[in-house]
C-alpha positions as CSV (number, residue, x, y, z in Angstrom):
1,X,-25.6,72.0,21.7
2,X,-26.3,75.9,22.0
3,X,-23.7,78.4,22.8
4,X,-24.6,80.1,26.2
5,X,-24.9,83.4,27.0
6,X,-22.4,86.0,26.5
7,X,-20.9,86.0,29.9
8,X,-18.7,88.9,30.4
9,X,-17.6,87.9,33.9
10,X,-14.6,86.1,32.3
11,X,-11.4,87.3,30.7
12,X,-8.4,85.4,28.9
13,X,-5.2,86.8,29.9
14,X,-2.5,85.9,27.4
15,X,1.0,86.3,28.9
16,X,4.1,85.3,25.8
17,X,7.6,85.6,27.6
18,X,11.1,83.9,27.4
19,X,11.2,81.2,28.3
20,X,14.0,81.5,31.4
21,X,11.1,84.1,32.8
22,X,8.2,81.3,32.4
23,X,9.2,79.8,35.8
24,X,9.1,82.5,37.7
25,X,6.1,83.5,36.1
26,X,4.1,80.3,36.8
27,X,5.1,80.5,40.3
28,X,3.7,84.0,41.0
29,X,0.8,82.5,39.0
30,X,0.6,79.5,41.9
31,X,1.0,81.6,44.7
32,X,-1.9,84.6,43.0
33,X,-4.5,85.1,45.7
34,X,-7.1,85.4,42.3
35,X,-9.7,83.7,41.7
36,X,-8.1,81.0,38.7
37,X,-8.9,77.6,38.3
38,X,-5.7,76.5,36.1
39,X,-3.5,77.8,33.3
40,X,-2.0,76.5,30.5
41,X,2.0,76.9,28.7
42,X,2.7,75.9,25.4
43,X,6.5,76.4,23.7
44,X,6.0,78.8,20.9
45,X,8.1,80.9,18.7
46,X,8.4,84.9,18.8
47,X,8.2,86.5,15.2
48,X,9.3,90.4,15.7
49,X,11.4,93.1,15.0
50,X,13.8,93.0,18.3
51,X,16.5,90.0,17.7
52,X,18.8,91.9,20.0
53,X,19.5,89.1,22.6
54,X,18.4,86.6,20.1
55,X,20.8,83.5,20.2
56,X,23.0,82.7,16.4
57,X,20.7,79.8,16.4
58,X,17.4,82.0,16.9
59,X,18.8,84.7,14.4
60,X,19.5,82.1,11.8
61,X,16.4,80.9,12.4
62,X,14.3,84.1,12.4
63,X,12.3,83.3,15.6
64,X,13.1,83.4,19.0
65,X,12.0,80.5,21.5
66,X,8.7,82.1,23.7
67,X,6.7,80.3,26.5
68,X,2.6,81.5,26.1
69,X,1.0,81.3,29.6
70,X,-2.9,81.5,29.1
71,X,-5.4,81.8,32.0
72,X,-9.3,82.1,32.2
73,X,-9.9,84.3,35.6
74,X,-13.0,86.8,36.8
75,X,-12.4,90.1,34.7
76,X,-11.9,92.1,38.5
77,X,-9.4,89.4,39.1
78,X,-6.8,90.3,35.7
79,X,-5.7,93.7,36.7
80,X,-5.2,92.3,40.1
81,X,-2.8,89.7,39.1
82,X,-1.0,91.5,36.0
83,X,0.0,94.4,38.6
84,X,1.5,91.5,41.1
85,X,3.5,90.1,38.0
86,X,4.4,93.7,37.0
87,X,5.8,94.3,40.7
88,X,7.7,91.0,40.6
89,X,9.2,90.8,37.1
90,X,10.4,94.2,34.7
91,X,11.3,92.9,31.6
92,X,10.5,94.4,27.9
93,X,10.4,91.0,26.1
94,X,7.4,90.2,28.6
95,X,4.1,90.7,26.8
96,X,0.5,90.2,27.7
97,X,-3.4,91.4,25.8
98,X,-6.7,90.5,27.4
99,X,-9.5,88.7,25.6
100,X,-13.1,88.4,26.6
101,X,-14.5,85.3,26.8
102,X,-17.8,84.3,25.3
103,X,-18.2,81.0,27.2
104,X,-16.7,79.2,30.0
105,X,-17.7,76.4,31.3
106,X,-16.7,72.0,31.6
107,X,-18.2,69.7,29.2
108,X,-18.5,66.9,31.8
């Protein structure tokens, strides 16, 4: 198999929150009027410098519980939906970064 093209049309949008915001996040997600075909969660843990509403647990532990949300969507269609999660939710332990994508496709 050969890699494709570099398509540049494509963008990975990389969203790592709390996880009581992940909810609220996936549902402005399901009601975006962007172009997305699907997302993805997965629990992860948050290595940093700000443990100040960490739980004794999460201190002890030296991580804090995160939720990654990760979505392949047109590159017009990003800024589009991170200013409709912006409006929605205010909250400084909510971070995102946007990757291109080399390739996107189905291997069906």
């Amino acid at each position: 198999m050969t890699m494709p093209d570099v398509n540049t049309e494509y963008q990975k949008l990389n969203l790592v929150c709390p996880d009581e915001l992940a909810e609220r996040i996936i549902d402005i997600l399901l009601e975006a009027e962007v172009r997305m075909t699907g997302f993805t969660t997965v629990k992860a843990d948050g290595h940093g410098h700000d443990f100040a509403n960490a739980t004794v647990r999460e201190r002890v532990r030296g991580r804090v519980a995160r939720r990654l949300i990760v979505a392949i969507l047109p590159a017009e269609d990003v800024t589009v939906l991170l200013g409709d999660i912006h409006r929605q939710i205010k909250n400084p332990h909510l971070a995102y970064w946007v990757e291109p994508v080399l390739a996107y496709g189905h291997l069906s």
